[in-house]
Phi, psi and omega in degrees: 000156192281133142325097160007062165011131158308347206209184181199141142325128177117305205266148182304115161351284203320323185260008169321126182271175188216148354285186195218139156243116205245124165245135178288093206282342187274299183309311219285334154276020140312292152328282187312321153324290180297341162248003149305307184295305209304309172309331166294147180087339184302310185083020133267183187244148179237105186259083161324149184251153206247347165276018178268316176260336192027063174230128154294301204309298144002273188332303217289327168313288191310296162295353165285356212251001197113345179284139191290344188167191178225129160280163192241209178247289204267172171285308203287332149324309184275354176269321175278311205299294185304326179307335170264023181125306187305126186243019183223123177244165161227112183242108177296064188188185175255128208240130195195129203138141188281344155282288187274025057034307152270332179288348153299266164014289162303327186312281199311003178261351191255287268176149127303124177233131177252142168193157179309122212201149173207040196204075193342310211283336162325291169292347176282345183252000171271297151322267224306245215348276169322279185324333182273024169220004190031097174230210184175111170222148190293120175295089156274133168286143177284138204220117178306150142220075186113325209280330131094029169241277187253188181114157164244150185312148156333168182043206223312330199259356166271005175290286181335309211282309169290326151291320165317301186295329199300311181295342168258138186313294224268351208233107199276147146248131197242352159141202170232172160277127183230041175242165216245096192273355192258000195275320202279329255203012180257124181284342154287150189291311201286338185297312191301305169283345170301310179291350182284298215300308190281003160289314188328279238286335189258008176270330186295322176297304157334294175310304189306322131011293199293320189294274225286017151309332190071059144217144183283116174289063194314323187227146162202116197229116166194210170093152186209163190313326193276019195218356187309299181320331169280342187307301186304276175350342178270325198094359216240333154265116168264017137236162130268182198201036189293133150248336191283347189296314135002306202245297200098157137203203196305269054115287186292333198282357180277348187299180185225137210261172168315343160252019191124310172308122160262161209131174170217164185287312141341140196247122160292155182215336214261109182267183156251085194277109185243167168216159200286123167270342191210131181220061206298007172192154182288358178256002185227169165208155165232139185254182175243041179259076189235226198289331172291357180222347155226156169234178214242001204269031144266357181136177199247144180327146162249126195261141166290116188095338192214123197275138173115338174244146167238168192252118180242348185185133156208146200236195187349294197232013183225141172230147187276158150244132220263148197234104161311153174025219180229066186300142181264029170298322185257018172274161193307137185097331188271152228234126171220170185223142202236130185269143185285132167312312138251093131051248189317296166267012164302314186319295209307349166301340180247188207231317209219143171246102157306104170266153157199182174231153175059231181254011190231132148296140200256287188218179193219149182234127187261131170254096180314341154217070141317133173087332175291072203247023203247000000 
């Protein structure tokens, strides 16, 4: 069941209960701007990906800001969203089984819905679905390009594929998925633009294919935060599919910019609010913050603001910190912020997003598909 919200409009951080899960309402529209901006004038397009936030509200932010719509993972994902309101879905992935397959299907009498296929027979139970709501919904095929998870190889056998789809009535090619997910997390920049060019070099070798085939890729759509920049540069995707840019966390600030440096054009917004529950010796403190409210498998939090401490280990309800001198950030009772290793399933742990300015909460947020993993 959903939880009592942590927090009310109005009330001081400081009375916040913890954990929290915190958005920072300046950075994070900061963010959402700035890849508003960068996009404009390009004629690419930005279907931001919604499992990183699992918010309508977000989601509807985000398109007021320009984005054509969002993408999910899951169906049921893509179900809570449109059901609160979101009217353009894409779900970047493969959905596949005869239940879900029709609640997609049904989805698509509410919204525009698009998804994903790297499989003849996927697609042959993906019409019988659709024709039975009488919809039509758009396909892109999926085309490994590095990433070495779902996809069929580049040339000839995404022609094939494109062919397959091509043929049913219920069913459009709308072009391809193309992202190179194994990219984002490589910590040199040249390491980094190197792996966009040579995704580039095998969807241009593809797309030709497809022409001369007589079909069209009307959208190729991927790029992720750490790499949108090389996308762009190619010429060659005319969506993104950024999500993490929104939040940030520990985990993306470690990458390295073109001088070197780690960091990013991106502002982490996204917190963790914990407060020191224990503080049984002077090099260590423990907060309550652990595996149940955040996760670890990028790495471990970065606390925020206060030298000398670190997030060194966690297990169920507790995290430990390791305490250089005696700061009084970390005495018993006090409240600290923690950046999450990763984002994305930190979310889906909570219920509620505090937003706030300053020293105050602005609002409180239900993360409308919490939890949607079907």
């Amino acid at each position: 069941m959903s939880q009592l919200p942590p927090a009310v409009p109005g009330m001081s951080l400081s009375d916040v209960e913890t954990p929290a899960l915190l958005i920072d309402l300046d950075a994070f529209e900061r963010n959402v701007a700035y890849l508003a901006t960068r996009l404009n004038g390009t004629g690419v397009r930005l279907r931001p990906h919604a499992k990183t936030h699992k918010s309508a509200i977000i989601a509807l932010r985000q398109m007021a800001a320009g984005a054509v719509g969002v993408c999910c993972q899951k169906g049921a994902e893509a179900e809570a969203l449109v059901y609160a309101g979101v009217p353009d879905v894409l779900v970047s992935n493969q959905v596949v089984g005869p239940r879900k397959l029709t609640r997609l299907a049904a989805l698509a009498r509410q919204a525009r819905v698009g998804v994903c296929v790297d499989h003849p027979r996927n697609v042959a139970d993906l019409d019988a679905a659709a024709r039975a709501f009488g919809v039509r919904l758009d396909v892109l095929v999926e085309v490994n390009v590095g990433m070495d998870r779902c996809g069929v190889e580049p040339g000839e056998p995404v022609v094939a594929l494109a062919q397959v789809v091509a043929a049913y009535h219920n069913l459009r090619f709308a072009g391809l998925q193309a992202y190179q997910g194994s990219a984002q997390h490589v910590r040199r920049y040249e390491d980094r633009l190197a792996a966009i060019d040579t995704a580039a070099e095998q969807i241009k070798v593809t797309l030709r294919l497809l022409e001369r085939a007589g079909l069209t890729a009307e959208t190729v759509s991927g790029g992720g935060t750490g790499s949108f920049e090389f996308e762009l540069q190619t010429g060659v995707w005319n969506e993104l599919q950024c999500g993490s840019y929104v939040f940030m966390d520990a985990d993306y600030l470690k990458n390295l910019r073109a001088d070197g440096a780690p960091g990013s054009i991106f502002e982490p917004s996204l917190f963790i609010l914990a407060t020191v529950m224990s503080r049984p010796a002077p090099e260590r403190a423990i907060v309550d913050v652990g595996l149940k409210s955040l996760s670890v498998d990028s790495g471990l939090p970065h606390v925020v603001g206060i030298e000398g401490v670190a997030y060194v280990g966690a297990s169920d309800e507790h995290g430990k910190l390791a305490v250089q001198g005696a700061p009084a950030e970390v005495e018993l009772g006090r409240k600290l912020r923690l950046i999450p290793g990763h984002c994305d399933p930190t979310v889906n742990l909570h219920d509620w997003y505090v937003c706030y300015r300053g020293d105050y909460v602005e609002a409180v947020w239900p993360i409308t598909a919490r939890g949607a993993v079907t």
